[in-house]
C-alpha positions as CSV (number, residue, x, y, z in Angstrom):
1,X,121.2,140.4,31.8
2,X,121.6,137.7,29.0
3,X,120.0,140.5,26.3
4,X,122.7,142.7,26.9
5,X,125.4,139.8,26.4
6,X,123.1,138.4,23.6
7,X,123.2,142.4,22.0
8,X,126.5,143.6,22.4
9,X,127.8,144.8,19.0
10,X,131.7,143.7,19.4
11,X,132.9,141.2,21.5
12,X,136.6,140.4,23.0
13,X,138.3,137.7,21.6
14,X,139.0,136.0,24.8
15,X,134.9,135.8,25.0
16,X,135.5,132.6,22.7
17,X,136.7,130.9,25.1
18,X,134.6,131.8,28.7
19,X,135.8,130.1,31.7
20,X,133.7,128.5,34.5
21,X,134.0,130.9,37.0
22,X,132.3,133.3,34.7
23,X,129.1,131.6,34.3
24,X,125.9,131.8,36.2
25,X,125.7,128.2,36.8
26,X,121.5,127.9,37.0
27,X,121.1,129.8,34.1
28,X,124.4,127.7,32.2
29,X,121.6,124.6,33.0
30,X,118.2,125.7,32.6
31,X,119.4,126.9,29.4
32,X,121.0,124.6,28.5
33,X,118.4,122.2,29.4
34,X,116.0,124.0,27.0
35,X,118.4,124.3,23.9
36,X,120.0,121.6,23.9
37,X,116.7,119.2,24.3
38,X,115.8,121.0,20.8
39,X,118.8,119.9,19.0
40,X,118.5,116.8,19.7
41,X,115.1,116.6,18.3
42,X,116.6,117.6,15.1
43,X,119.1,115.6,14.9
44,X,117.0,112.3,16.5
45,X,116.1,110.6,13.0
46,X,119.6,110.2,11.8
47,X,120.7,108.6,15.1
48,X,117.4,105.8,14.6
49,X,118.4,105.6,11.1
50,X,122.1,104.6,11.7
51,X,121.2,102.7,14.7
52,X,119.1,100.4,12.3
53,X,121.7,100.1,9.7
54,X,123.7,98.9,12.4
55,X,121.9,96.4,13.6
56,X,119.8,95.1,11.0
57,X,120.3,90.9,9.8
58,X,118.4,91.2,6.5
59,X,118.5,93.5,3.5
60,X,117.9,96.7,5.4
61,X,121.4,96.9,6.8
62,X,122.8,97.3,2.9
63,X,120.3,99.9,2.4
64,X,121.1,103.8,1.9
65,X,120.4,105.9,5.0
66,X,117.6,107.9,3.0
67,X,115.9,104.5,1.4
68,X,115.9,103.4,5.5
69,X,114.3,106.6,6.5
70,X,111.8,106.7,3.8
71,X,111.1,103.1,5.0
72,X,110.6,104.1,8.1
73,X,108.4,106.7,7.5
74,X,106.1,104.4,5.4
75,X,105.6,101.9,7.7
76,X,105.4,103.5,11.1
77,X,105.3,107.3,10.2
78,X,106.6,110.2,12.1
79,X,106.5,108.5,14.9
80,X,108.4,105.9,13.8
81,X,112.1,108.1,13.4
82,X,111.5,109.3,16.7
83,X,110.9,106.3,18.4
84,X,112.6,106.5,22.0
85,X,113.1,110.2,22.2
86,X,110.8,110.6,24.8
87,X,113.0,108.5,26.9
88,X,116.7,110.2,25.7
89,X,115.1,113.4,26.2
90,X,114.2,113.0,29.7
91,X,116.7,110.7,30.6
92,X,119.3,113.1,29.8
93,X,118.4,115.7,31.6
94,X,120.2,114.9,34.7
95,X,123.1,113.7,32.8
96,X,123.6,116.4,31.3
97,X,124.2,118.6,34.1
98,X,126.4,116.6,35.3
99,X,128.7,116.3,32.0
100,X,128.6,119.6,31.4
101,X,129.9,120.6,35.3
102,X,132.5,117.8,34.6
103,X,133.5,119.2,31.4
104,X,133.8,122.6,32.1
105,X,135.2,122.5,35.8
106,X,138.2,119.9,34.3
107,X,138.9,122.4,31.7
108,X,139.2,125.3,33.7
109,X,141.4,123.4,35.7
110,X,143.2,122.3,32.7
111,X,143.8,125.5,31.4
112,X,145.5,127.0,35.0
113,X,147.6,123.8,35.0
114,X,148.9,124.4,31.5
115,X,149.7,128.2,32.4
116,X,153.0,127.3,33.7
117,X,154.5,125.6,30.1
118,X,155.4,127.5,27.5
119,X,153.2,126.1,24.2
120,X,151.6,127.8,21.6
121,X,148.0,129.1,22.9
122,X,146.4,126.8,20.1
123,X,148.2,123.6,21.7
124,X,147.2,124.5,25.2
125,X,143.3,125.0,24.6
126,X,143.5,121.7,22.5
127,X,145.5,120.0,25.4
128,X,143.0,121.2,27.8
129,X,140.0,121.0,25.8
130,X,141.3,117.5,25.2
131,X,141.6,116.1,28.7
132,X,138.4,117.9,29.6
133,X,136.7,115.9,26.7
134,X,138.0,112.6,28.4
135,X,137.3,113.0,31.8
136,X,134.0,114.0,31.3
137,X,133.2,111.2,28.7
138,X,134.3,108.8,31.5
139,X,131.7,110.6,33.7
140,X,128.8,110.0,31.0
141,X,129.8,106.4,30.6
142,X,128.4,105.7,33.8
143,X,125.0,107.6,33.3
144,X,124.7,107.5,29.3
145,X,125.1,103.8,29.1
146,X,121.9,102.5,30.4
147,X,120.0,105.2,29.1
148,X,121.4,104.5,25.3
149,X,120.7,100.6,26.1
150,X,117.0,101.8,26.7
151,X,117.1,103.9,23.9
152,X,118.5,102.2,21.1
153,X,116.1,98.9,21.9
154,X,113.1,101.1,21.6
155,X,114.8,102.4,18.3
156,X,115.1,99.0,16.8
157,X,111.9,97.3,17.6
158,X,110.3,95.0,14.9
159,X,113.8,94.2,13.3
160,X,114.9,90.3,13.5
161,X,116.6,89.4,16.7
162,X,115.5,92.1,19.1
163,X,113.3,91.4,21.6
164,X,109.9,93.4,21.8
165,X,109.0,95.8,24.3
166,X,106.5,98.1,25.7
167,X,108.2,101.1,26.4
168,X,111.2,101.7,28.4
169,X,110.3,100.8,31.6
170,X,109.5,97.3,30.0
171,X,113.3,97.4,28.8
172,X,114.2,97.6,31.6
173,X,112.4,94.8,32.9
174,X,113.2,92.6,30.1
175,X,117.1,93.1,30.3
176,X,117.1,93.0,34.4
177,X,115.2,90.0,33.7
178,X,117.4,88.4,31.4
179,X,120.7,89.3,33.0
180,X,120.6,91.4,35.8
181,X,122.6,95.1,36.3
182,X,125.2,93.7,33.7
183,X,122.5,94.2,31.1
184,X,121.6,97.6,30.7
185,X,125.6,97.9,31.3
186,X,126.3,95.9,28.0
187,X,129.3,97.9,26.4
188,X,130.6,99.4,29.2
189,X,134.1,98.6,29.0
190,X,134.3,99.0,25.0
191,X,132.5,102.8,25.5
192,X,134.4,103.7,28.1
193,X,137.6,102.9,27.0
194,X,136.9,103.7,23.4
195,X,135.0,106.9,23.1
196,X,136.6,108.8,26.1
197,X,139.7,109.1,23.6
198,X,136.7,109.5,20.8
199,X,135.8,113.0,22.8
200,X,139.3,113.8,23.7
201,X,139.9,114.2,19.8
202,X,136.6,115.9,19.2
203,X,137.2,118.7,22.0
204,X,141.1,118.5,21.8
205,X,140.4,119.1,17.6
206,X,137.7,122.0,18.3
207,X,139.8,123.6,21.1
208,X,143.1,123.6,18.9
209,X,141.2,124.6,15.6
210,X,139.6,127.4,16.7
211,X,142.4,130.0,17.5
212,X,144.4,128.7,14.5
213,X,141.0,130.0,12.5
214,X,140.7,133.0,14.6
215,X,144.6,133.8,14.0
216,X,144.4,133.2,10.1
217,X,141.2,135.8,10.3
218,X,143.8,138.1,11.7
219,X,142.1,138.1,15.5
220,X,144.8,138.5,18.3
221,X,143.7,139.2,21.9
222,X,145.2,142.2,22.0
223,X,144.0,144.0,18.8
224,X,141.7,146.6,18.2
225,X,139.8,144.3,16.0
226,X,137.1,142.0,17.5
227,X,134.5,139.5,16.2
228,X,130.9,140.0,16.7
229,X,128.3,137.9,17.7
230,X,128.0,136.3,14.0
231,X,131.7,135.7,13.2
232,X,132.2,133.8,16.4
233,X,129.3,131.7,15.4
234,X,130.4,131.0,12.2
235,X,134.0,130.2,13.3
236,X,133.3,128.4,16.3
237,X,130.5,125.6,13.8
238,X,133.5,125.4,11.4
239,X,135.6,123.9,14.2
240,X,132.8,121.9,15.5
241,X,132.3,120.6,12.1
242,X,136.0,119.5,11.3
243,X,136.1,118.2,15.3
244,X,132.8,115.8,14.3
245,X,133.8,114.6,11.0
246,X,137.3,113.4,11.8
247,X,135.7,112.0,15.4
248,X,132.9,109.8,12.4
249,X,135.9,108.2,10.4
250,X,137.8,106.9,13.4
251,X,134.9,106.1,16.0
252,X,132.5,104.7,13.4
253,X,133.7,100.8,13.4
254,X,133.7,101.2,17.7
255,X,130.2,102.5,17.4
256,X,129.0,99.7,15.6
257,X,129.9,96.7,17.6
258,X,129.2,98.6,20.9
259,X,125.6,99.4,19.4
260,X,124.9,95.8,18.1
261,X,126.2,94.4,21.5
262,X,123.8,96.8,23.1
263,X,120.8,95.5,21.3
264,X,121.2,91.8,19.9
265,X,120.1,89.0,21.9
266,X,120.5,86.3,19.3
267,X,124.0,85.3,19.9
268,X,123.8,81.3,19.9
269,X,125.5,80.3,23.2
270,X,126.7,82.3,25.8
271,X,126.9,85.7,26.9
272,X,126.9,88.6,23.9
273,X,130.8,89.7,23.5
274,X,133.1,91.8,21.7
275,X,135.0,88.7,19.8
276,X,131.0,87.7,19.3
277,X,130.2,90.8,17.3
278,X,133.3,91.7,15.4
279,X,132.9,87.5,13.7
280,X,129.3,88.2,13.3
281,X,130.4,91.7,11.5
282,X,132.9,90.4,9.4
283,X,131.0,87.2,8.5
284,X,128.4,89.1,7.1
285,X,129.7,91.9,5.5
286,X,134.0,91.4,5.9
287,X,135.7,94.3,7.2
288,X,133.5,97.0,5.4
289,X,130.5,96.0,8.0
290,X,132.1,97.8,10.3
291,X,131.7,100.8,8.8
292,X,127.8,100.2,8.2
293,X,125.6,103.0,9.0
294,X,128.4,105.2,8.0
295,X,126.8,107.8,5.7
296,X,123.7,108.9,8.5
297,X,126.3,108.3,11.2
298,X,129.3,110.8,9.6
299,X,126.2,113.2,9.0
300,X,125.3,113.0,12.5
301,X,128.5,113.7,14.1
302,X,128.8,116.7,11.3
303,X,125.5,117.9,12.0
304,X,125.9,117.4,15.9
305,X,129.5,118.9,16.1
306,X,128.0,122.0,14.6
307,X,125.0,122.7,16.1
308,X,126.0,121.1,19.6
309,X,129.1,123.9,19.6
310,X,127.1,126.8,18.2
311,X,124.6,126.0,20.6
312,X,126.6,125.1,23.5
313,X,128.6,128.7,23.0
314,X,125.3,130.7,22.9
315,X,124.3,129.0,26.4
316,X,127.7,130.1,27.1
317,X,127.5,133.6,26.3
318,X,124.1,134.0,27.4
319,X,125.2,132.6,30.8
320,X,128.0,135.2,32.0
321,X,127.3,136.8,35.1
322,X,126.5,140.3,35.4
323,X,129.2,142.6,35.8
């Protein structure tokens, strides 16, 4: 039963790190269905908030994230910073299942691959964690993409050069419309080949961090001491939260052109493109306009790497099969 899991006073040390073949898959994904939909609520406003900084052609895109939110609160209300989530939230249902499967199956396989080379046990969970990380990003691409094309538009409306729309089934429309499949696939290449390296560093960072933590704490496998419930939270969101920030610094210029490709339309002649977006960046701003939206977007990826982690390790936990 997941109470006795979610109860037990001590807990092994090898229980930070539970392998596929442990889990009861249904429960892994209703639960995780339910949890994770909840953190991304909270975490929704600082996604619209760096999505508009991002995008913006007029004085809101030198704006602090808190003057933007404050903005947006004023003008369109509550509403207005969750604008889309409807859409993400339901959209990703499916998508989630299937990069969490992807995720976890690759790293289990990882992890028996890596058996036979002698590394340090930190190197082999980040090597594993790492690969996992990758090969499941490259799984998302080909779900996430659409959806964040959706997403982000509906995110964005009212600001100069986006196009309006009724919801996202009129996105859809609109973008088919306009330019076919390719549309709602606008960034493809640059996500796919950017940000599955992006999550290689964010799980290959949490999976090497963690036992260096644990060890420094004075854990070893095969000790008589062993972390309860609340340690292993509290280690596990420290990782999370070094994996996130250092995945903000390096993937924050990517995420920038990818989202204005996403949602511009106003491009002159021509199809929107990479070489487009990076002049457009650097002829408003120079080189620092890539880092716009940087403040809401380096709290996000903090915020997310710690809650997403803690989270993901509870629907973990509370997932193991009954001995």
């Amino acid at each position: 039963m997941a109470v006795e899991v979610e109860a037990a006073p001590d807990l092994a040390l090898a229980d930070t790190n539970i392998n596929w073949d442990r889990l009861d898959k249904t429960r892994f994904h209703v639960i995780g269905a339910v949890l994770f939909t909840a953190q991304s609520a909270l975490l929704y406003p600082t996604a619209v908030v760096k999505t508009r900084l991002q995008v913006a052609g007029s004085g809101l895109s030198h704006m602090r994230g808190m003057s933007v939110f404050a903005q947006i609160l004023k003008k369109d209300g509550i509403h207005g910073v969750f604008r889309g989530f409807g859409t993400s939230a339901i959209g990703s249902l499916p998508g989630r299942a299937l990069v969490l499967t992807s995720l976890e199956v690759s790293k289990d396989m990882m992890m028996k691959y890596t058996e036979r080379f002698n590394m340090p046990e930190s190197t082999r969970l980040g090597v594993a964690n790492g690969v996992a990380g990758m090969l499941s990003n490259l799984v998302s691409c080909v779900y996430y993409v659409p959806l964040d094309v959706v997403c982000q538009r509906l995110m964005v409306q009212g600001l100069p050069r986006t196009a309006v729309c009724n919801g996202p089934l009129d996105v859809v429309r609109k973008v088919m419309k306009a330019e076919g499949i390719r549309g709602l696939y606008r960034g493809f290449g640059l996500t796919a080949v950017t940000q599955s390296p992006a999550s290689a560093l964010w799980w290959g960072t949490y999976g090497a961090v963690q036992p260096i933590i644990w060890r420094s704490l004075d854990y070893r496998d095969d000790g008589g001491k062993k972390p309860s419930n609340g340690e292993m939270m509290i280690v596990q969101a420290t990782a999370g939260m070094v994996a996130g920030a250092c995945s903000s610094v390096i993937t924050t210029p990517i995420d920038t052109v990818k989202t204005r490709l996403q949602v511009l339309d106003d491009y002159g002649t021509g199809r929107p493109s990479v070489m487009k977006t990076c002049k457009a960046l650097v002829g408003e701003d120079g080189w620092w306009g890539f880092y716009r939206g940087f403040g809401p977007r380096f709290l996000n990826m903090s915020l997310y790497g710690t809650t997403m982690i803690v989270t993901y390790e509870l629907i973990k936990r509370l997932s193991i099969k009954p001995h």
